[in-house]
C-alpha positions as semicolon CSV with decimal commas, in nm:
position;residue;x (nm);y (nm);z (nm)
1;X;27,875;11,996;13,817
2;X;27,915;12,170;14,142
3;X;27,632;12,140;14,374
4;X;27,562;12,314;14,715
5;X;27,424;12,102;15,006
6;X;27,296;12,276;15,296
7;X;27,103;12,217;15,549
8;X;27,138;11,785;15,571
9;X;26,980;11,876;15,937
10;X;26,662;12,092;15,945
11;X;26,372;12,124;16,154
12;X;26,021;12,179;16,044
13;X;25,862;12,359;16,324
14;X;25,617;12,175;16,435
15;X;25,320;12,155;16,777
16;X;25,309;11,823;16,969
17;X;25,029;11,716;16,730
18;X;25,269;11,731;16,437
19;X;25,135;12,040;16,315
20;X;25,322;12,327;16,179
21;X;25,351;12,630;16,439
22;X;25,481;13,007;16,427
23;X;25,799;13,107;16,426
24;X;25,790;13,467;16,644
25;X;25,931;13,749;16,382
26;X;25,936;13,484;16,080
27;X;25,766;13,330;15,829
28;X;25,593;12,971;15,965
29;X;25,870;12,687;15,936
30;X;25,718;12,453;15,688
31;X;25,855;12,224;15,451
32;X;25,693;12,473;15,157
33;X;25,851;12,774;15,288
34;X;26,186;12,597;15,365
35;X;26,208;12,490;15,014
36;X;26,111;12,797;14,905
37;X;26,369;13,001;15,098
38;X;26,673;12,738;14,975
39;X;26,558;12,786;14,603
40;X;26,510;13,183;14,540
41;X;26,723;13,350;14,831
42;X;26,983;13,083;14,965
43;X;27,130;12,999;14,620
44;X;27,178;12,610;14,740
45;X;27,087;12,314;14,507
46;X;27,024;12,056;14,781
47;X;26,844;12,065;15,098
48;X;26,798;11,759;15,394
49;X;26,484;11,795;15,589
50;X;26,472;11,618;15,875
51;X;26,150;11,577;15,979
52;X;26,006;11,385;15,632
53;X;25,904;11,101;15,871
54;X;25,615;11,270;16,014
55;X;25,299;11,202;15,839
56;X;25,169;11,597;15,837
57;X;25,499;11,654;15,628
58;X;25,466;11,362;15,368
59;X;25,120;11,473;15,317
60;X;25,254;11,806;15,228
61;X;25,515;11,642;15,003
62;X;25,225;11,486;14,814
63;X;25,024;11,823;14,739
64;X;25,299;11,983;14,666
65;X;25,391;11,653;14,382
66;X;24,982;11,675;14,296
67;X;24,919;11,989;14,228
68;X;25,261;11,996;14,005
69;X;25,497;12,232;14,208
70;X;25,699;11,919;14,295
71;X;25,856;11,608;14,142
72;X;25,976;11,270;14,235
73;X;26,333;11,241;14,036
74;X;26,416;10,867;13,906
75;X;26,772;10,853;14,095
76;X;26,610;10,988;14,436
77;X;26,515;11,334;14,556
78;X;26,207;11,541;14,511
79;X;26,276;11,828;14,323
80;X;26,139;12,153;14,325
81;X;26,177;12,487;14,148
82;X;26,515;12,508;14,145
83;X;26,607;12,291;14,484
84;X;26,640;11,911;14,550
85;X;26,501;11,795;14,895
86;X;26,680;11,500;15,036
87;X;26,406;11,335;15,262
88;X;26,580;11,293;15,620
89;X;26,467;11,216;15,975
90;X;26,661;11,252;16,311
91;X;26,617;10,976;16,571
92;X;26,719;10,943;16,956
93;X;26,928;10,611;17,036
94;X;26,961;10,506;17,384
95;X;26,950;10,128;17,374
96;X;27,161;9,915;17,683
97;X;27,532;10,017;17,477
98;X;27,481;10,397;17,526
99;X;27,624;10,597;17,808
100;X;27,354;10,847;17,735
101;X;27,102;10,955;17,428
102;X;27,275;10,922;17,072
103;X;27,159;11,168;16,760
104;X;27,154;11,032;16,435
105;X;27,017;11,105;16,091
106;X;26,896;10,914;15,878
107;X;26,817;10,967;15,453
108;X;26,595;10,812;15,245
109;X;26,585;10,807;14,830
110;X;26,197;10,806;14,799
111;X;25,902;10,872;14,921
112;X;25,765;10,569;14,946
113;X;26,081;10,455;15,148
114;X;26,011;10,723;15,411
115;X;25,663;10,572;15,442
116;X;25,794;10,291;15,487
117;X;26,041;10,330;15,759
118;X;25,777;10,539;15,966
119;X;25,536;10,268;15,953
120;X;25,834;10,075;16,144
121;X;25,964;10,366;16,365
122;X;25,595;10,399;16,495
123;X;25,552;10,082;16,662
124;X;25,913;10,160;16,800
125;X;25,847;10,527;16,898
126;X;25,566;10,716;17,154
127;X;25,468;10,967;16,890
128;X;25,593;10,965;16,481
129;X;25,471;11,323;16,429
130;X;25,783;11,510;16,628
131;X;26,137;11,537;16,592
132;X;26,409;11,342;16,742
133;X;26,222;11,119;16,941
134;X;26,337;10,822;17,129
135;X;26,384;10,495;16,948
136;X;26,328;10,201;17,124
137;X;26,533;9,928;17,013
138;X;26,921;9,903;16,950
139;X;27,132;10,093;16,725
140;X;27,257;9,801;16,474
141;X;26,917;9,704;16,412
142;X;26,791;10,071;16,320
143;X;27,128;10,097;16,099
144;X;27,000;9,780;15,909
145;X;26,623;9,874;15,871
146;X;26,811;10,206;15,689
147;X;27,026;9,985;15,477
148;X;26,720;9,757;15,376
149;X;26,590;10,093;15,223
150;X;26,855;10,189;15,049
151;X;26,899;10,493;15,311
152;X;27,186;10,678;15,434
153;X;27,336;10,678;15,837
154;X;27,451;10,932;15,986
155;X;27,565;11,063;16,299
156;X;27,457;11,412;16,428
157;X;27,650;11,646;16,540
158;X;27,906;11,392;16,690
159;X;28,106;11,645;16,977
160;X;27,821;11,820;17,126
161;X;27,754;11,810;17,488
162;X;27,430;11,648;17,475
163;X;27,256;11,336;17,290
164;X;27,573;11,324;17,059
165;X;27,802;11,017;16,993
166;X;28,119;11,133;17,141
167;X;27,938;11,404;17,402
168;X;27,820;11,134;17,619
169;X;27,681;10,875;17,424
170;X;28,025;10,681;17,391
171;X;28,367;10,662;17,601
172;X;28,570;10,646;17,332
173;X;28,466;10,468;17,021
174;X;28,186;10,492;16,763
175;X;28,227;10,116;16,799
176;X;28,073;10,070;17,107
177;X;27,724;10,128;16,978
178;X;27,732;10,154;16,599
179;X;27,871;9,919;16,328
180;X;28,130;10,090;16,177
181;X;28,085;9,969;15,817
182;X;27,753;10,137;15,829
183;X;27,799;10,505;15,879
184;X;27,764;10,703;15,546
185;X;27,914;11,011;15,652
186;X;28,013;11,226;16,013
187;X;27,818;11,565;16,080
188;X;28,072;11,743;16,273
189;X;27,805;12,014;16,450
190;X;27,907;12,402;16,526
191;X;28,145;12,380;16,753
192;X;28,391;12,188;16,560
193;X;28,616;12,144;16,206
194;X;28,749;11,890;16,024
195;X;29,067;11,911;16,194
196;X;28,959;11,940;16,537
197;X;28,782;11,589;16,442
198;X;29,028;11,452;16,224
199;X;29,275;11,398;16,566
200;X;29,034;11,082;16,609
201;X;29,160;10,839;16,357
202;X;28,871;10,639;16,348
203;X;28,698;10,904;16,199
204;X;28,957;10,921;15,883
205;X;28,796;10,649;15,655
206;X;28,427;10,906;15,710
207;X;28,328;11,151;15,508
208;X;28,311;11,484;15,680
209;X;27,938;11,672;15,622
210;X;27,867;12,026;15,747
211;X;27,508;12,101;15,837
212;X;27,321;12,399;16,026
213;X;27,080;12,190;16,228
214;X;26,836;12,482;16,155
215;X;26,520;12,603;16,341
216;X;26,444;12,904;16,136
217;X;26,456;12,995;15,783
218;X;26,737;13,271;15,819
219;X;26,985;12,997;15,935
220;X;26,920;12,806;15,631
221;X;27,274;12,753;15,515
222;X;27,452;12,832;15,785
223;X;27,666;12,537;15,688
224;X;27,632;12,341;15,347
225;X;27,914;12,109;15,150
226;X;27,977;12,228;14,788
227;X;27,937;11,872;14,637
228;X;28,133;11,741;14,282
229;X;27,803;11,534;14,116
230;X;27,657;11,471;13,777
231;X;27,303;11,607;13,897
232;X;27,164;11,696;14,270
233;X;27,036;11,359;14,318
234;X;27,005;11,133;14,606
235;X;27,192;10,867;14,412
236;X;27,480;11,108;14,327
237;X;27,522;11,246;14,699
238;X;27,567;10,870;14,824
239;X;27,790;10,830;14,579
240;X;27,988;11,139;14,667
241;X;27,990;11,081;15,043
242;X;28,166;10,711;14,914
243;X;28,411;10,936;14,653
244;X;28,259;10,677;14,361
245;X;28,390;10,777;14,034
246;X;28,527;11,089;14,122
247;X;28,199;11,257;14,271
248;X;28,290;11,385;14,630
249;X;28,309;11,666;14,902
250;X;28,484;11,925;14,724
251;X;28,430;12,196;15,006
252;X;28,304;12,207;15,331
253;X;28,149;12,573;15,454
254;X;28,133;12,662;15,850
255;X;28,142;12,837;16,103
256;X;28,451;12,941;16,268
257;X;28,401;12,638;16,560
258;X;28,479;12,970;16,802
259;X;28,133;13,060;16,678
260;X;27,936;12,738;16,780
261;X;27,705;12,709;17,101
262;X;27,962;12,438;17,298
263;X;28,316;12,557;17,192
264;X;28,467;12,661;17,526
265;X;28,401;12,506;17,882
266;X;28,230;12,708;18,063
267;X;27,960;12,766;18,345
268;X;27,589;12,765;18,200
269;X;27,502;12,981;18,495
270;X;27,742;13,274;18,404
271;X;27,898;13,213;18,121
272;X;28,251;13,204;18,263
273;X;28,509;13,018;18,080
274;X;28,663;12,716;18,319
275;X;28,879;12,452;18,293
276;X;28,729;12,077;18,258
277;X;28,862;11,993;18,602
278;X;28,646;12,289;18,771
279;X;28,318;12,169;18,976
280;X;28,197;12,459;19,065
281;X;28,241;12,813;18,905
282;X;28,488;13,082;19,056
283;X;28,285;13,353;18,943
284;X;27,947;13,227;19,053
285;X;27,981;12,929;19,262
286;X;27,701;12,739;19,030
287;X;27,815;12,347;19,000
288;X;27,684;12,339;18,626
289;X;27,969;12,323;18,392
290;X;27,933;12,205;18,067
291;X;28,232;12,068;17,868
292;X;28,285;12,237;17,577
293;X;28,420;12,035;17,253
294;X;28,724;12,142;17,211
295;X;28,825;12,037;17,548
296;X;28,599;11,666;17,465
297;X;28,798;11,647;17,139
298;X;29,121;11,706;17,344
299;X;29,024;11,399;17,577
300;X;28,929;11,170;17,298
301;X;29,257;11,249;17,027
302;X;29,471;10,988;16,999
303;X;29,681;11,131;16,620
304;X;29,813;11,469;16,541
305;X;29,892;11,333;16,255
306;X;29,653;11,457;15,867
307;X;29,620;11,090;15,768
308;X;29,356;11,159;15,489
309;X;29,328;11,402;15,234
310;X;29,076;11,639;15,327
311;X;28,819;11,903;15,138
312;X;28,919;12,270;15,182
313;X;28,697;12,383;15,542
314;X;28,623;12,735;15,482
315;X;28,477;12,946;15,758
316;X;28,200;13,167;15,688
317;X;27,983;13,387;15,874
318;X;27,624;13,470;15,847
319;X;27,519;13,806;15,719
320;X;27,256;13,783;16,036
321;X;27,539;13,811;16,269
322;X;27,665;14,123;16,170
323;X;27,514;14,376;16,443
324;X;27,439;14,654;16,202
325;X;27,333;14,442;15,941
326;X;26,914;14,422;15,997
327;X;26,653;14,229;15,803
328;X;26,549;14,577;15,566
329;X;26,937;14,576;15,452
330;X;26,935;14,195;15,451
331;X;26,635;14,235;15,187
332;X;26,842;14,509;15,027
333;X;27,145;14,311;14,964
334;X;26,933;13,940;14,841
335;X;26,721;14,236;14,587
336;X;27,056;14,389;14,440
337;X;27,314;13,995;14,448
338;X;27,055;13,785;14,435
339;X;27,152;13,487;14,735
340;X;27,331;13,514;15,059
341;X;27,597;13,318;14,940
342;X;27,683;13,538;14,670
343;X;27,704;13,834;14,900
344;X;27,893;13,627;15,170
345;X;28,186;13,474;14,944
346;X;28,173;13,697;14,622
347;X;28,048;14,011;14,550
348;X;28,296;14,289;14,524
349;X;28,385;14,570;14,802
350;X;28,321;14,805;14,533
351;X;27,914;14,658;14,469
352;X;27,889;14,632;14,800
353;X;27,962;15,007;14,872
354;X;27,689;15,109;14,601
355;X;27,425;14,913;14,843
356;X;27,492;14,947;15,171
357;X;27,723;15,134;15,404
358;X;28,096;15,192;15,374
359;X;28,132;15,033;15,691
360;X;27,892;14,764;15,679
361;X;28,099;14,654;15,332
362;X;28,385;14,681;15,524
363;X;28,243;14,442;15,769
364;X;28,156;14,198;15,511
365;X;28,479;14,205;15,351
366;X;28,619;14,133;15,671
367;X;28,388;13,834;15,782
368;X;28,504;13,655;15,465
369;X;28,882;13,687;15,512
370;X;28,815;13,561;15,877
371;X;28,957;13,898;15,999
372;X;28,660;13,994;16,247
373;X;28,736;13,929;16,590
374;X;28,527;13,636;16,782
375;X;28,406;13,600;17,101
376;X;28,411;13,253;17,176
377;X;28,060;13,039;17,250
378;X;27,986;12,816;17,511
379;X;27,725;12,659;17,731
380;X;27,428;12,680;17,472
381;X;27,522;13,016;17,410
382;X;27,674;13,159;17,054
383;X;28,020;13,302;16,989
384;X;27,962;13,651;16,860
385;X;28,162;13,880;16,603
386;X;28,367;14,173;16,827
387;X;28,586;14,262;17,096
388;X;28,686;13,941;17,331
């Protein structure tokens, strides 16, 4: 079967007591709601949460397994309704081999193994109960704590400016601070694709995962792999990440990279785009410039050459960032096609039309055949969809 993974990288929103706080305009961020939200309106069959370490959150795993809404599955997972959660946790690395702070996520099959590797992160960690804290020890030995689980390793969003492998954390080589032998998979992050990161050939033996690295429940699925497996199943995605017995990454969905937060170079003051040997803007005279990935990725290649066979990257856009597209049509469109994905990648001009606007179709058409024109992001801020 053909399962959708979204969402390896998502934030429960959460106070600095671990508790669950508001999201302004949005239902609260917690791990009920997020599951809910993935099973009835996203369409996905898989979802990562990263913040499973936190005791708050396994406590809510457990009502939601005793009072029968949830389920433990045998090959890994806790399943409910019609979703599988994939119990994550991201974790700051900064020991003595880092240049600077070093994202990674990690995945655990059960329960009882995320209890058990936050009972050893918190005597190596000032507070369990938030997100991407700092670890304090070295990189190889957090890599083998996950493998004595029976976890998973991952990078986060390797190119990004900040607290990212090949943003500053490295010079030039995963090598420097990981062992390469392992790294499950590489989360490529917004502002790149698998061929921007495919010109570093020591990324050719990794599976390639796209995630959203959400913080609210309308960017659920931003990005998500569609993933060849027998059932959604902990088990079954390790086994596709390592292409055992034909499981694998059939297709990875993103965002055009134009789209992401750190694409282009440019001056966080102003926004103006610059080239990487700029130190202070023309436009504003601010000395903070920010290197955008492409221009990292540039720096770091060393092939131009497709090595490895690849999954089909397919761009899509959220419905959210179509300006005349608001949350009452939104709700319109989930009520007549049932998921965002269905309206993003399949349903027909001529449904469409019977729903919303002849324009706003038009629009949607458009955003899937990547003919809307894109405004390039950078600097923390988002590409948008129209004029240059």
């Amino acid at each position: 079967m053909n399962v959708y993974f979204a969402d390896m990288h998502i934030h429960i929103g959460r106070d600095k007591y671990g508790k669950p706080v508001k999201i302004t305009g949005a239902k609260s961020l917690t791990l009920t709601n997020i599951l809910m939200e993935s099973s009835r309106n996203k369409g996905i069959d898989m979802i990562g949460v990263i913040d499973c370490h936190a005791p708050a959150v396994q406590e809510e795993i457990k009502s939601l397994i005793d009072n029968g809404e949830a389920s433990e599955l045998p090959e890994g997972g806790i399943r409910f309704e019609r979703v599988t959660l994939i119990l994550g946790s991201e974790i700051e690395i900064y020991d003595e081999n880092c240049l600077g702070p070093i994202h990674v996520l990690v995945y655990l099959p059960t329960l009882s193994s995320m209890e058990a590797i936050s009972k050893w992160l918190s005597t190596r960690m000032k507070n369990i109960t938030l997100s991407s804290q700092r670890y304090y020890g070295s990189a190889k030995q957090l890599q083998y704590k996950v493998k004595e689980l029976g976890g998973l390793f991952i990078p986060a969003h390797v190119f990004t400016p900040f607290k990212s492998l090949y943003g500053k954390g490295v010079r030039c080589s995963l090598g420097e601070v990981l062992d390469p032998d392992l790294i499950d998979g590489i989360e490529l992050g917004l502002s790149s694709d698998t061929q921007m990161a495919d010109q570093l050939s020591e990324l050719h033996r990794y599976t390639f995962v796209t995630n959203s690295d959400a913080h609210s429940l309308p960017k659920i699925a931003r990005e998500y792999q569609e993933v060849v497996m027998q059932n959604p199943t902990f088990k079954e995605f390790n086994w596709a990440l390592h292409r055992v017995d034909g499981r694998q990454i059939k297709r990875n969905f993103g965002m055009n990279p134009l789209l992401g937060k750190y694409h282009m170079t440019v001056c966080s003051n102003c926004f103006e785009q610059v080239t990487t040997d700029i130190t202070k803007c023309p436009k504003c005279g601010s000395t903070k410039i920010i290197k955008g990935v492409s221009d990292r990725i540039e720096e770091l290649k060393n092939t131009d050459k497709q090595e490895v066979e690849r999954p089909d990257y397919l761009y899509q856009v959220p419905l959210e960032y179509l300006p005349t597209l608001g949350p009452k049509t939104f709700q319109k469109l989930l009520n007549a096609f049932g998921t965002e994905m269905e309206v993003i990648h399949h349903t027909p001009y001529q449904n469409l039309i019977e729903v919303v606007p002849e324009k706003l179709a038009n629009s949607i058409i458009q955003m899937r055949e990547g003919k809307l024109p894109i405004k390039a992001g950078g600097g923390g801020k988002y590409g948008s969809i129209g004029p240059s």
